[in-house]
N, C-alpha and C positions, 0 to 999 in steps of 0.2 A: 325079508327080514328088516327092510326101511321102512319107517315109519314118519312119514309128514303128515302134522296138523297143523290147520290154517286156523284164525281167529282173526276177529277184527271187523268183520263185516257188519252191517246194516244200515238203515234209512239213513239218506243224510238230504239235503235240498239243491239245488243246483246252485254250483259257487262254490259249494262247502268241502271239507277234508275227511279224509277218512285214512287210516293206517292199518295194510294187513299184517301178521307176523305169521310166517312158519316156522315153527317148531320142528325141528329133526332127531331124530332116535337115536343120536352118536352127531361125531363132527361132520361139520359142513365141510370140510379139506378135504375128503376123500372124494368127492364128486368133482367131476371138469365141468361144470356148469350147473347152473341152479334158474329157476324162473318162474315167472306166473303168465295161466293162462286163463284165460275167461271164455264163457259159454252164454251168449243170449238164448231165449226161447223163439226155436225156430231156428236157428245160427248155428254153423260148424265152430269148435272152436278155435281159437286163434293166438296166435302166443303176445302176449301184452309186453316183457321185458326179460329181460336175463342177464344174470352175471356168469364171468366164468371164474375160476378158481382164482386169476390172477387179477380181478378185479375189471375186467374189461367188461360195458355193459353197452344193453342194444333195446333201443323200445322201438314200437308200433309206431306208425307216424301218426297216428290217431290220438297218440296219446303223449307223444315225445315233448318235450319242455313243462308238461304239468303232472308227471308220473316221476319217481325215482325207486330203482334197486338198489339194496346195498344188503350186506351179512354182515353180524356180530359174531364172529369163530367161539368166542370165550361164551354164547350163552346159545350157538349151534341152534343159530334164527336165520333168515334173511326177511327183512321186510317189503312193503311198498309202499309207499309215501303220496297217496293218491290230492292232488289238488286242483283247483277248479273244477270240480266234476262236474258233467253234464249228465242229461237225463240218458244216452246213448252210452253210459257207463254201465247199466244196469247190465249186471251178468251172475251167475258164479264164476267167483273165482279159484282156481287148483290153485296148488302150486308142486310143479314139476321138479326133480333131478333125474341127472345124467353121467352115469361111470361107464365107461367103455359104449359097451354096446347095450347095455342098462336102462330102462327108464322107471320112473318111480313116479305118483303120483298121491296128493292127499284126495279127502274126497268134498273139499270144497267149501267156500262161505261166500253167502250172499250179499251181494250190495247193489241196493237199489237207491237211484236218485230222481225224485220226485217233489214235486212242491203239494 
């Protein structure tokens, strides 16, 4: 009955910015944790960052100081704030929640970084 869409992906160069947004089917409150995960071609996928309900967040070290999480409750989003990207960014990315023993997932946007 939960519904995430992601938006926000595509080409960008190396160096450049990109911002995802999920979208949620009701409020982001009800979920203990929320995040994004990304999938290379050929690659398991792997959790990029996450926030929890009380705002406490966690990245990859792949990606820590040039990525950020955060949630808008009042428009039942959380984003990602992707900068400096490198080409080793390239993935889909999901983006996940978690209520109890719950998991949800959308089914994804691409973002490729290439010159």
């Amino acid at each position: 009955q939960v519904q995430l869409v992601e938006s926000g992906g595509g080409l960008v160069q190396p160096g450049g910015s990109l911002r995802l947004s999920c979208a949620a089917s009701g409020s982001i409150s009800r979920f203990n944790a929320m995040g994004w995960y990304r999938q290379a071609p050929g690659q398991q996928r792997e959790l990029v960052a996450r926030i929890t309900s009380g705002g406490t967040t966690n990245y990859a070290d792949s990606v820590n100081g040039r990525f950020t999480i955060a949630g808008d409750n009042a428009k039942n989003t959380v984003y990602l704030q992707m900068n400096s990207l490198k080409p080793e960014d390239t993935a889909v990315y999901y983006c996940n929640a978690r209520r109890y023993q719950y998991n949800y997932w959308g089914t994804g946007t691409q973002v490729t970084v290439s010159s």
